[in-house]
C-alpha positions as CSV (number, residue, x, y, z in Angstrom):
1,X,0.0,0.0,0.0
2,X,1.1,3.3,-0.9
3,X,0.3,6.8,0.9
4,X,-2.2,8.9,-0.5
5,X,-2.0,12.1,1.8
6,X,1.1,13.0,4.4
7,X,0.9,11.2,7.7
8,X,1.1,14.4,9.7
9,X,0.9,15.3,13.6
10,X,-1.9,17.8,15.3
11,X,1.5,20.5,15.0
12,X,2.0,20.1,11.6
13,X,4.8,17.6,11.2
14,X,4.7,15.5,8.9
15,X,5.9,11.6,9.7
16,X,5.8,10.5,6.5
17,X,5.4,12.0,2.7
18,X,2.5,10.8,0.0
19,X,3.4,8.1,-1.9
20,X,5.2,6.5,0.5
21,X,5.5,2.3,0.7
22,X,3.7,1.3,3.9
23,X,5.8,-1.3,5.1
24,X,5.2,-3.4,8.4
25,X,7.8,-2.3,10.3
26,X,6.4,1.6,9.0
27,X,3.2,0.6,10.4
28,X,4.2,-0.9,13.8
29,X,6.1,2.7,14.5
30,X,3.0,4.3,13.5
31,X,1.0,2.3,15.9
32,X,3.7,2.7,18.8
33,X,3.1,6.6,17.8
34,X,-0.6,5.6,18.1
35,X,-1.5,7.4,14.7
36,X,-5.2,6.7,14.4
37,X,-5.2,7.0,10.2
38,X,-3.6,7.0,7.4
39,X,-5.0,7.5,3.8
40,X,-3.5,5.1,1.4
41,X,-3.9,5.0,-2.5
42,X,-6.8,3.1,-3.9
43,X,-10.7,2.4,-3.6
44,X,-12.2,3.3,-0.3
45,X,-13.0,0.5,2.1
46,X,-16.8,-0.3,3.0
47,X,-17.4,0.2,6.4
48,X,-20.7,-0.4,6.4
49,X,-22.4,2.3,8.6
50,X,-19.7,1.8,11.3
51,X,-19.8,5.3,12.1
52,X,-23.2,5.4,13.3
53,X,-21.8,2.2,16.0
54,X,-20.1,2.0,19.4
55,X,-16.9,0.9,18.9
56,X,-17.5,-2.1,20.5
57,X,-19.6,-2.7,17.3
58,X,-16.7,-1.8,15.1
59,X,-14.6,-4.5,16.7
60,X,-17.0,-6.9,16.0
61,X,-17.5,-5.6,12.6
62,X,-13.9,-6.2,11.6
63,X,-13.7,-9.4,10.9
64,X,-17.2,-9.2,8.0
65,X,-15.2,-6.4,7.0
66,X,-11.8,-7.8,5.9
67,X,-13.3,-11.4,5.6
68,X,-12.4,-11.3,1.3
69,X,-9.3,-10.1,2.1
70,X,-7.5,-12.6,4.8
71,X,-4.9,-14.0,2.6
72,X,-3.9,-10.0,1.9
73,X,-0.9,-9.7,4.7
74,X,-1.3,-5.7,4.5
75,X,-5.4,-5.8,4.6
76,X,-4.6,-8.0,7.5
77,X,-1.7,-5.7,9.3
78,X,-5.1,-2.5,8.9
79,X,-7.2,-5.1,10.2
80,X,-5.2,-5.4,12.9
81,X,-4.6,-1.6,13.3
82,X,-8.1,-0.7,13.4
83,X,-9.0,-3.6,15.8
84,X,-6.3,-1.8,18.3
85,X,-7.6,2.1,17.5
86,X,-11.0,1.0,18.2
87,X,-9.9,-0.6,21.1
88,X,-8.5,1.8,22.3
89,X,-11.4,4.3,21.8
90,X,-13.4,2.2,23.4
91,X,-11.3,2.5,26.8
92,X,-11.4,6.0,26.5
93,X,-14.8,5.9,25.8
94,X,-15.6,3.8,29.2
95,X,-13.2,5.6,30.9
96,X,-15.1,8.6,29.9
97,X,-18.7,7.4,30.9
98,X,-21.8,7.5,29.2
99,X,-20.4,10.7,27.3
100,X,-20.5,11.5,23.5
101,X,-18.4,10.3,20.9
102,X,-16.9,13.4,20.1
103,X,-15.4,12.2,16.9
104,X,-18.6,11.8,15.3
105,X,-19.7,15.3,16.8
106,X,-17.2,16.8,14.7
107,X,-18.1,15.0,11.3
């Protein structure tokens, strides 16, 4: 997979430049750096109304998602980086009680 757009921090800085090669090891720092997107070159992914969902849905959802795609190691490796965004959203979430999702205020 290739970059579509800059992977860029809230400051400005960019991480890494369009049409960049996502590697694994590229996506494991961005993970550690706990980017929660990148935009990569190609058709968009179906995600089925999962931004209506809890993200306890969206977990769940992952697996109908990606299920075409399992023998695809770098489908797999955003698979696997969604599962851990949304998990992690989800903690905040709790953390955070019964309060808004303020992502999808924003949208």
């Amino acid at each position: 997979m290739v970059l579509e757009k800059p992977v860029v921090r809230d400051n400005g800085q960019v991480l890494v430049g369009a049409g960049t090669e996502l590697t694994e090891s590229l996506l494991e720092r961005l993970e550690r750096m706990e980017v929660e997107w990148v935009t990569v070159q190609g058709n968009p992914v179906n995600m089925e109304g999962l931004g209506t969902s809890s993200y306890q849905d969206r977990i769940r959802a992952l697996d109908r998602i990606f299920r075409q795609h399992e023998q695809d190691p770098w489908m797999m490796k955003m698979k696997k980086f969604l599962r851990g965004y949304f998990k992690r959203k989800a903690a905040q979430q709790t953390s955070q009680g019964p309060a808004k999702d303020t992502e999808t205020e924003q949208n």
